[in-house]
C-alpha positions, -999 to 999 in steps of 0.1 A, spaced: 78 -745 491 42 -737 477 44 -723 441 17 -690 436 -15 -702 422 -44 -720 432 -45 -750 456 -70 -773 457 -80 -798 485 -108 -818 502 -96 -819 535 -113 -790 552 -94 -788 582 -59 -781 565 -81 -755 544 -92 -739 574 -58 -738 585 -42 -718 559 -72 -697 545 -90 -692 578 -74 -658 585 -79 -645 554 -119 -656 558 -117 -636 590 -102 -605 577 -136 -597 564 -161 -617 581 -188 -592 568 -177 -598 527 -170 -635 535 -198 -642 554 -212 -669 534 -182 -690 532 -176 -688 565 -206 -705 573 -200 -732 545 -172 -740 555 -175 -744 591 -207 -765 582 -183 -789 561 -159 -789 588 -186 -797 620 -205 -820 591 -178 -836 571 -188 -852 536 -226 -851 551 -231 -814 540 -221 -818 502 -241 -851 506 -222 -884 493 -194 -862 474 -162 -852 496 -152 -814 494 -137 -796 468 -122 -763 482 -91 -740 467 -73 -711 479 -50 -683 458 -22 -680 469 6 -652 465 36 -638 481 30 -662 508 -7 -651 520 -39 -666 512 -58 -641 486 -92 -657 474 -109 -690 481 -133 -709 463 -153 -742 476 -181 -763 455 -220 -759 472 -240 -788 476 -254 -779 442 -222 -785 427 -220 -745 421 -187 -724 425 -187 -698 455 -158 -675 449 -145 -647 470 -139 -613 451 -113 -616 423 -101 -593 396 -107 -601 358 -73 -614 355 -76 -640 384 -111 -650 375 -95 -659 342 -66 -681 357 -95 -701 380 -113 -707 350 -87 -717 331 -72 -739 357 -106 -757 368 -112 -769 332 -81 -778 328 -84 -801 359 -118 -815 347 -138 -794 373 -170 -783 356 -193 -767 381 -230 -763 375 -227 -722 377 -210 -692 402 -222 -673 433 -199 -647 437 -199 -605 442 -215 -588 408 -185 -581 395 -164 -611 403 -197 -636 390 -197 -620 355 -160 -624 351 -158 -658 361 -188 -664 340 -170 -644 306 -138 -663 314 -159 -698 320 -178 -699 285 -144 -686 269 -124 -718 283 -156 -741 276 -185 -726 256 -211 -733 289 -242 -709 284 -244 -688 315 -278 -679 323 -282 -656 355 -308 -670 382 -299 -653 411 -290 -613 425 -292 -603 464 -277 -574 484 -255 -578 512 -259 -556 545 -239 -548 573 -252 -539 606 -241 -499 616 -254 -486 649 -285 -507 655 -317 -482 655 -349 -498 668 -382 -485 648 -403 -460 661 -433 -465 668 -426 -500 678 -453 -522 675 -472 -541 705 -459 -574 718 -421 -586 723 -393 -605 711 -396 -644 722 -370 -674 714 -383 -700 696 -381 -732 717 -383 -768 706 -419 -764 712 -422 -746 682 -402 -766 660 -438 -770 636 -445 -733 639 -407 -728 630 -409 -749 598 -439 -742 585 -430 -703 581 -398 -718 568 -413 -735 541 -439 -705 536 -407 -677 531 -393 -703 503 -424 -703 484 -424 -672 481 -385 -667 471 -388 -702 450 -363 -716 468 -372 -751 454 -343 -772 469 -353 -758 507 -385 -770 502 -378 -804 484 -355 -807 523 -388 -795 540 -410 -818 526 -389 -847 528 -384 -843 565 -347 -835 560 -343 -802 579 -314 -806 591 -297 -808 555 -315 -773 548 -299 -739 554 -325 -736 582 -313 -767 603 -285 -745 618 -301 -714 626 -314 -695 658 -354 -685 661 -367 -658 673 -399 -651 671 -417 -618 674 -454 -624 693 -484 -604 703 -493 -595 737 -513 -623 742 -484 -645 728 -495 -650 695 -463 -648 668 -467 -633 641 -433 -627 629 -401 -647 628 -358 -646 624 -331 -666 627 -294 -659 627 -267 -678 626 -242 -690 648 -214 -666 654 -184 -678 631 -153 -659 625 -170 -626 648 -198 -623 622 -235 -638 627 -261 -640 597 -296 -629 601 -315 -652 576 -342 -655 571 -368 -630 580 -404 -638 576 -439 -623 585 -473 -639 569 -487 -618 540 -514 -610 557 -496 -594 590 -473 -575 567 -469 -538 568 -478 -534 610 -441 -530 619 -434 -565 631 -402 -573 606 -385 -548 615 -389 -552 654 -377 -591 652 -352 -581 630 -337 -557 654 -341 -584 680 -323 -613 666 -293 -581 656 -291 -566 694 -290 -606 707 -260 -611 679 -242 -579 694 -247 -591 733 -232 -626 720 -202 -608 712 -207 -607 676 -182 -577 660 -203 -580 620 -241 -585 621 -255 -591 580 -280 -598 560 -289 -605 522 -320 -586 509 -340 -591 477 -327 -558 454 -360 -561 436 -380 -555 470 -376 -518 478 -400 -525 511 -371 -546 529 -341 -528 513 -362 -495 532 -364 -511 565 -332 -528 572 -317 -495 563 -338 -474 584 -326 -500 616 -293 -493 608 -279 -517 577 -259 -503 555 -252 -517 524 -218 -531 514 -216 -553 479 -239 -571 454 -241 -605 446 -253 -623 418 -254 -661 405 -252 -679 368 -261 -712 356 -243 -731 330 -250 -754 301 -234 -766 274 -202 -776 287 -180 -805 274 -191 -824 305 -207 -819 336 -195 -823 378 -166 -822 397 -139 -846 392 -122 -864 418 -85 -857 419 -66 -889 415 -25 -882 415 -8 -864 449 1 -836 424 -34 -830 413 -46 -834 446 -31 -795 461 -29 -786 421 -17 -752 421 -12 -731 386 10 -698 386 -7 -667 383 13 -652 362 
């Protein structure tokens, strides 16, 4: 009989198999981890690189209530908690030697984690990272919509593809994507998994691009979206956007999202006006300063699904 607490584990599939519906009871909030995790499972150790998995669940009553799992940059991404619970992860993790490298969590959930985290170990948070999560409404294509048409990408394009890749994570400085980029590893990138669609001129000439993810759990990502600076502002965004969205719906997706930069008022504007509406923040902290650094490997049984009471 499993105590209330948090469980951890590295074996993804049994993770899956007690948290997966409580990732699919909100595919649209969850969206992230459902991808990450179903990356780990298709990928195994590959997608965290040499290092095995480190995953947890909170459990209570008998139901799955939270998860957590460890990025491939050794960061925490944490489904919503309340103060109280972001206390007792804290707490627990530090106690089991875990010291990840910062949080990616909701707004709210991030800076409790990260209040809780230098409490239990003095680690400096310093915030690098804020987005805003949208959820797809009824889909309105812009009006007027601009000349040309929607076009999947084929393998043909693969150097089109990744050079507008590497272009749209310049401009975020998204230095790890393009560290992958450059070193020919595209498939270890958040790109290698996507699907392209590109929107193109009349004479077939793109000059705009999207991907989406695969459907997981009912919900499909749209990420990224990308147009050359200089073809910016002719409507061309928004009409691949809305493209790579209506595909998502025909495949039978039930939750379309995407993130957008809150500092960018121009793409907050248009994803709304297609029919996004928005649904949480998210933010992300960096620490330093901690007694030690990484993620220990669990080396007794009872360590290995270490649970601690909630209280």
């Amino acid at each position: 009989m499993r105590t209330d607490g948090w469980h951890l584990t590295d074996d993804v599939d049994d993770f899956l198999a007690r948290a997966g519906d409580f990732l699919r009871s909100r595919p649209a909030l969850h969206n992230t981890p459902l991808t990450d995790v179903e990356k780990l499972r298709t990928r195994g150790a590959d997608a965290h690189g040499a290092e095995a998995a480190v995953l947890g669940r909170l459990e209570s009553g008998g139901e799955v209530r939270a998860i957590f799992y460890r990025t491939p940059r050794g960061h925490l991404s944490v489904t919503p908690l309340s103060a109280e619970q972001a206390d007792t992860l804290a707490a627990h993790l530090a106690g089991l030697g875990h010291f990840p490298s910062g949080v990616i969590a909701d707004h709210a959930t991030a800076s409790a984690f990260t209040e809780s985290w230098q409490r239990h170990t003095n680690a400096a948070p310093t915030p690098f990272w804020r987005t805003r999560l949208y959820r797809l409404g009824a889909l309105t294509p812009p009006q007027p919509r601009p000349e040309g048409r929607g076009r999947v990408a084929g393998r043909e394009d693969r150097g089109q593809v990744v050079r507008w890749c590497r272009e749209f994570c310049v401009e975020v400085g998204e230095q790890i994507s393009i560290d992958l980029i450059d070193s020919g590893a595209w498939a270890d990138s958040r790109f290698g998994d996507r699907h392209f669609t590109f929107w193109e001129t009349a004479d077939g000439i793109p000059v705009s691009m999207a991907a989406a993810t695969s459907i997981v759990g009912g919900m499909v990502r749209v990420d990224p979206v990308h147009t050359p600076a200089h073809l910016r502002g002719r409507g061309y965004a928004g009409a691949v956007t809305v493209e790579v969205s209506r595909a998502a719906l025909t495949a039978g997706a039930t939750d379309v999202v995407l993130f957008a930069d809150p500092a960018n008022p121009t793409s907050n504007a248009l994803y709304q006006r297609i029919g996004y509406v928005h649904v949480a923040d998210f933010s992300g902290y960096r620490f330093s300063g901690a007694p030690e650094t990484g993620w220990r490997r669990h080396q007794r049984p009872d360590q290995r699904e270490g649970a601690t009471r909630s209280g």
